[in-house]
N, C-alpha and C positions, 0 to 999 in steps of 0.2 A: 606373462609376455605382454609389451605395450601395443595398443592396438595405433597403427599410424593416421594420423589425419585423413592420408585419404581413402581410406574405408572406414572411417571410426563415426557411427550415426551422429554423433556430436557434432561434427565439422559436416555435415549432409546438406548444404542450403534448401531452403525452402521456401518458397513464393505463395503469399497470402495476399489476395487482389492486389497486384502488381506491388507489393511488397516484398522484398527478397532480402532473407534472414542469411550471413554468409556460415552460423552454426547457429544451433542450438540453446545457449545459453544470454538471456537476456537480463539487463541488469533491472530489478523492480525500482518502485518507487519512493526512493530514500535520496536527500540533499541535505535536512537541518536548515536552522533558521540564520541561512545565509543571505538571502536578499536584503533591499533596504526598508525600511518599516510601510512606507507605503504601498510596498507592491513593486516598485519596478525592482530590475535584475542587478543584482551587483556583479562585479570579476572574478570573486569570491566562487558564484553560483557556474559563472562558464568554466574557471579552472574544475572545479570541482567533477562537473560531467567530461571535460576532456580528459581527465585522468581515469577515469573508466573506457573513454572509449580507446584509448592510446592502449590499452591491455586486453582488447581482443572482444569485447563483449560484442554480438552481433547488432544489438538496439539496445539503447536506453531509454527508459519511461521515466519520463519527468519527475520529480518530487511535484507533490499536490498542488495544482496551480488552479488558484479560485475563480471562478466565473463570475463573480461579484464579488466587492469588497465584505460585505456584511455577513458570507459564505467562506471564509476565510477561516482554517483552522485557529492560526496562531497568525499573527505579526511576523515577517522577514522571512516570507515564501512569495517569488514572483506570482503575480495575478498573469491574467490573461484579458480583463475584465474593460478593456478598451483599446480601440486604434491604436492609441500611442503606445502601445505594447507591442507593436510585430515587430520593428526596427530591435531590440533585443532583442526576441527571441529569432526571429532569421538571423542573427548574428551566432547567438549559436548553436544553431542544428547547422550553419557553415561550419563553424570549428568541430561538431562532432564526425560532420560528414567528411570532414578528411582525415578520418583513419578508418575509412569505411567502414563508421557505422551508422544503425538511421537512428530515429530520434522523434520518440512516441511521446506529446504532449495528454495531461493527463488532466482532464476537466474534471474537476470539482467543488464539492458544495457542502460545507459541514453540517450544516443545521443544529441540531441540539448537539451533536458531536463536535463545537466548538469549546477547545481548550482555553487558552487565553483571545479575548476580543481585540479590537483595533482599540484605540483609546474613544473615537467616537459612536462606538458601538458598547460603551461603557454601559450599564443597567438598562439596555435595550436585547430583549429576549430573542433570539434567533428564532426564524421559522423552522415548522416543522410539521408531520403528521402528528403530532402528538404536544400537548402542553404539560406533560407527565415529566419527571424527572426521570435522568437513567441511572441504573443499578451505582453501577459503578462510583461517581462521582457526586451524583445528583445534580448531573447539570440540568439548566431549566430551558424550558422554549417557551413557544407560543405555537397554535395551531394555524397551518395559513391559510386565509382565505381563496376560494375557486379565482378569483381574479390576480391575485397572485403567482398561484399556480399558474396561470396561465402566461403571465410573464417570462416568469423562472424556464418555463420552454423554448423560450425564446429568447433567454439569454445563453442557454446551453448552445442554442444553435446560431447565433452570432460568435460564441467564444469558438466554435467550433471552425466558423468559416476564417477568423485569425489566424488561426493553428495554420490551417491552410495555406493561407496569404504569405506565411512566416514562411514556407516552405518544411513544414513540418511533413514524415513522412506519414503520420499519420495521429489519432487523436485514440484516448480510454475513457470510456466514461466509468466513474465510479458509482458502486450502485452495492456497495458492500460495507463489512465492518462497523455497523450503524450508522456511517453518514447519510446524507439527506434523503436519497432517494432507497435508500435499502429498508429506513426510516419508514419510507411508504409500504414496501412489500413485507414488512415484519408482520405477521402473524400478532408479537407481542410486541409489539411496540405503537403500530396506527389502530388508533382508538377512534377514527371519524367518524362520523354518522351519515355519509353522502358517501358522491359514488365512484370516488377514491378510495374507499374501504370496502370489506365483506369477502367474499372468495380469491381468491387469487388473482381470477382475470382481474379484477376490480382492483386491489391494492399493486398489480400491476402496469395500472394505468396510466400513472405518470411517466412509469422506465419506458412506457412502448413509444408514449408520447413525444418523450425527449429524442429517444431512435429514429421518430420519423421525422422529428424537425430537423435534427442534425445532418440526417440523412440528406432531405431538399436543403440544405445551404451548402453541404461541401459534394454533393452528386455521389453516382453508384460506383467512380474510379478511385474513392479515397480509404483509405486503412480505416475503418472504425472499430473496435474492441469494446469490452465492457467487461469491467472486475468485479465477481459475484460470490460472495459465501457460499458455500456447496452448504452449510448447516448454522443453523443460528445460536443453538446450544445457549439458551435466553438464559437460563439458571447453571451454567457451568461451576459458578464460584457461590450459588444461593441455596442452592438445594439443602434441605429440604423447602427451603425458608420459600422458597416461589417454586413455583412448580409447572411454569408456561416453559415448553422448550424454542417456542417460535417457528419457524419456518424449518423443515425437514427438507432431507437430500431431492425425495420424491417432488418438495414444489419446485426445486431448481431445475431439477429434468424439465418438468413441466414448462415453466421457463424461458428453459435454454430451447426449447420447440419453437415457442413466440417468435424471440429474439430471431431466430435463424430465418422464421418466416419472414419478419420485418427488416431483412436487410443484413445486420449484424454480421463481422466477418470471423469475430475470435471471441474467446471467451477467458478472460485472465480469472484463476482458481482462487482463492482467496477461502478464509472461514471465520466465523465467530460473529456476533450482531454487538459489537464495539469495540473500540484500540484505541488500547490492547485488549486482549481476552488471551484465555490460558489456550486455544487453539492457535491465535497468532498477535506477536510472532512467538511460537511453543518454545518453554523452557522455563527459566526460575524466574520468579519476580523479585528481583534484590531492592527489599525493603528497606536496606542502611540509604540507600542511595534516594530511597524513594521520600523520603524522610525533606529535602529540599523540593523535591518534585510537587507534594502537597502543599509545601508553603508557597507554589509559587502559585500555585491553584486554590490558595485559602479561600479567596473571595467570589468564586468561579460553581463551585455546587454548591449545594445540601449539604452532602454528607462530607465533604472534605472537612470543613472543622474539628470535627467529631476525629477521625481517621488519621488525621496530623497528630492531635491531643495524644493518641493511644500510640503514635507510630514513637515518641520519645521515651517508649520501655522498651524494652530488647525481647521478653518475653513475647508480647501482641507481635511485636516484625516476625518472627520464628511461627507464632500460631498465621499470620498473613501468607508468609510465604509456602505454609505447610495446604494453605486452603486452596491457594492458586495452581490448580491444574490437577488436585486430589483426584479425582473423575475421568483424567487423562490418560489415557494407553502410555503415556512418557512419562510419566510418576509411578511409583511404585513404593508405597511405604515415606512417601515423601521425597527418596530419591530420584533422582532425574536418571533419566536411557536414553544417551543421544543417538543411540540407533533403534530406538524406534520413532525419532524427529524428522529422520532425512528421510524424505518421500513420502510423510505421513499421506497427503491430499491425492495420492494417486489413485488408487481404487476407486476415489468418489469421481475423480478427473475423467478417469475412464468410461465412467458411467455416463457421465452428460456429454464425454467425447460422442461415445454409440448415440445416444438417442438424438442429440441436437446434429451429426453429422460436421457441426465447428471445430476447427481447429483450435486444440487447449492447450493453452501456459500456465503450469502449474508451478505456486509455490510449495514451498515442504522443506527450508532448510538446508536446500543440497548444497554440498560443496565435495561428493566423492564422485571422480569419472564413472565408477563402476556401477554406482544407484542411479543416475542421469541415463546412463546408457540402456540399464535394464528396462525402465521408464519407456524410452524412445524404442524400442525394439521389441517389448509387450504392447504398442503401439494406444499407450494409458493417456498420453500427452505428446506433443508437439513440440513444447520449447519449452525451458528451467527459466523460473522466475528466482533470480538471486537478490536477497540485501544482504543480509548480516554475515554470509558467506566470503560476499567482494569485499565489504565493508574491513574484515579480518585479513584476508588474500585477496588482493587486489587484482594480481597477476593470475587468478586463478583459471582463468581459460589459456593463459599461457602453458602454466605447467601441466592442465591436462593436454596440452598437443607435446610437449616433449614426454610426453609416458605417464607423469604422475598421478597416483590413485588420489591422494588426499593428503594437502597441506600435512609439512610437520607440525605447524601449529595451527589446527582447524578451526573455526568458533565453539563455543564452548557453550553458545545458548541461555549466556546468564543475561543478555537482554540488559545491559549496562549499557548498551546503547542507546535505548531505547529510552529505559529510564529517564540518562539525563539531558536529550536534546533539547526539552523544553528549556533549561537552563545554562547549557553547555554546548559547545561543537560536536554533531552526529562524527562521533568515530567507535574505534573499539576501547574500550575504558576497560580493561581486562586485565590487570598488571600480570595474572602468571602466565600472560601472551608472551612476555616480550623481558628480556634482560636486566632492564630495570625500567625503573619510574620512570627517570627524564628520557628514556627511550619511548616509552609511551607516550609521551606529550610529544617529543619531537615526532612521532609518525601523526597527531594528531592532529596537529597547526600544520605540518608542511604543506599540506594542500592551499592551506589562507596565505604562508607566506608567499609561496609563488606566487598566489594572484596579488598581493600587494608591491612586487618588485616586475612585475608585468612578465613572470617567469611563462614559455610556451612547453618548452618540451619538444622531444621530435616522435 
């Protein structure tokens, strides 16, 4: 029996320092590399968030928008990184706000977790806690100097007081998945020898720091969040070959105490120490695909070279894909359980819920009313962080308010998304989605054709 909207926890609003969520389900942070290459916002990027909110989602968090140019994942994600940036973006948290939803800008800063550079950031190493290369990629940095640092706080907290300006209803900082600042609290990752490094407080330094600069520029009435690994799982895909696991659930608790002491209203769930990692976002790593992904990164690590060279046998793609998540409670024998995907992070959400007392949005895959609900009513988390879910059903908080348990055709977890945005438009690349091929491309571009024919929608 369907539960109706108005007793269904899902549709329950909820108010986080004068923030008022109209349900439950918020869309996370996915766009593709739809802006224009230097950072400002293309039509592209507004259709795209208005077609999430015109389907029900309570808030959308921005796709990663860099606090600096040289902090930048990839090329053709809007910045945030000067004045001349608020006239976009209040342009659109207006279009989002008129299907009542709000519209959480999402500050960030890649550092060594820089994919593709700017073109002037060509053979100039990104800052970082660390001048090590990482697992994954072998991307490279540079370690930053205290004076730097010092900056970098105060560009969080300028980008921050934008967001503001824009009429954003509020800002995330990120501080997970190996970018910049998680960079500092990694256990295995900050190697400094000052006092940014050493025990927890200390590799915590920079995230409290950035909390209370943000804090004095946008005051104690503004939404501010922060997206955190609940585990770092440093050797997820290395084991035995490394054997640091990095920060553990226990320093998050730890943590999420700080945070709450210093201000901090929410706590967005998040796992793994870089993205992708076989914790997020969980599921296969489709190696055919990945096979252009590397070349597009040939010149960008260490180890990509190497990793492209091997990816053109079919064998190594089959031994890659069998390595990526072997260690996973969602593998089994190589096979994938997409039910043990959806709601993987609650237990751990739960836990930093109790002890930090913050209100948590947790990721984990969902796209079934009946796992989001049990969530919310074992009282594990607060709000459903969806991408790859809307990404696939778009309408998906619609059909859970008419009854529906879970799409006829739900995601499937193979992370063909993900794969190939560095390359391609963020959609679902999934053919046994959908009817046929040119169906697939047609639901993938419709979003760009509208914004090229100046298409609104109601």
């Amino acid at each position: 029996m369907a539960t109706s909207p108005t007793n269904d926890p899902i549709f329950r609003p909820l108010t986080i320092n004068g923030l008022t969520f109209k349900n439950r389900i918020v869309r996370s942070s996915i766009t593709g590399r739809v802006d224009y290459y230097y950072g400002s916002m293309s039509e592209g990027r507004i259709d795209w968030d208005r077609h999430f909110a015109r389907n029900g989602v309570a808030a959308i968090i921005s796709a990663n928008s860099g606090i600096r140019a040289d902090g930048m994942a990839a090329p053709g994600y809007a910045t945030i990184d000067h004045d001349r940036t608020i006239p976009s973006w209040r342009r659109l948290v207006e279009e989002v706000h008129r299907y009542d939803c709000r519209y959480i800008i999402q500050l960030h800063f890649a550092g060594r977790q820089r994919d593709i550079p700017r073109k002037d950031f060509d053979d100039i190493l990104p800052p970082s806690a660390t001048d090590r290369p990482d697992l994954l990629y072998g991307l490279r940095a540079r370690r930053m100097t205290i004076p730097e640092i010092h900056d970098l706080v105060q560009d969080y907290a300028r980008a921050a007081r934008r967001a503001r300006e824009a009429g954003a209803d509020g800002i995330e900082i990120v501080a997970c998945n190996g970018y910049l600042l998680h960079q500092f609290l990694s256990s295995a990752i900050n190697d400094r020898d000052d006092e940014y490094n050493g025990d927890l407080r200390a590799r915590a330094r920079l995230t409290l720091e950035v909390l209370k600069a943000v804090r004095s520029a946008v005051g104690r009435d503004f939404y501010v969040a922060m997206k955190l690994s609940g585990r770092d799982e440093h050797n997820a895909y290395m084991a035995p070959l490394v054997r640091a696991v990095g920060n553990t659930l226990a320093d998050t608790i730890e943590l999420s105490r700080w945070l709450a002491d210093a201000g901090l209203d929410a706590i967005h769930l998040s796992q793994g120490d870089s993205f992708p990692h076989p914790l997020v976002p969980a599921g296969r790593l489709p190696m055919d695909d990945a096979r252009r992904l590397f070349a597009a990164l040939y010149y960008e690590g260490t180890r990509v070279p190497l990793i492209f060279k091997l990816l053109q046998f079919a064998p190594f793609r089959r031994l890659f894909e069998w390595n990526w998540g072997r260690r996973m409670p969602f593998k089994r024998g190589g096979d994938l359980l997409p039910d043990k995907i959806e709601g993987m992070n609650r237990d751990d959400a739960a836990k930093i819920k109790q002890a930090s007392g913050l209100p948590l949005i947790c990721v984990g895959g969902w796209q079934s009313a009946g796992r989001i609900r049990e969530a919310l009513t074992a009282d594990q988390c607060d709000l459903g962080s969806i991408a790859r879910g809307l990404l696939a059903n778009p309408d998906l908080v619609h059909r859970i308010a008419e009854g529906q348990d879970r799409p006829e055709r739900p995601c499937t977890y193979c992370n063909k998304c993900l794969i190939n945005v560095v390359n391609y438009p963020l959609a679902c690349w999934e053919e046994s989605r959908f009817d046929s091929r040119e169906q697939m491309f047609e639901a993938a571009y419709r979003v760009y054709k509208e914004a090229a024919v100046g298409a609104r929608g109601a």
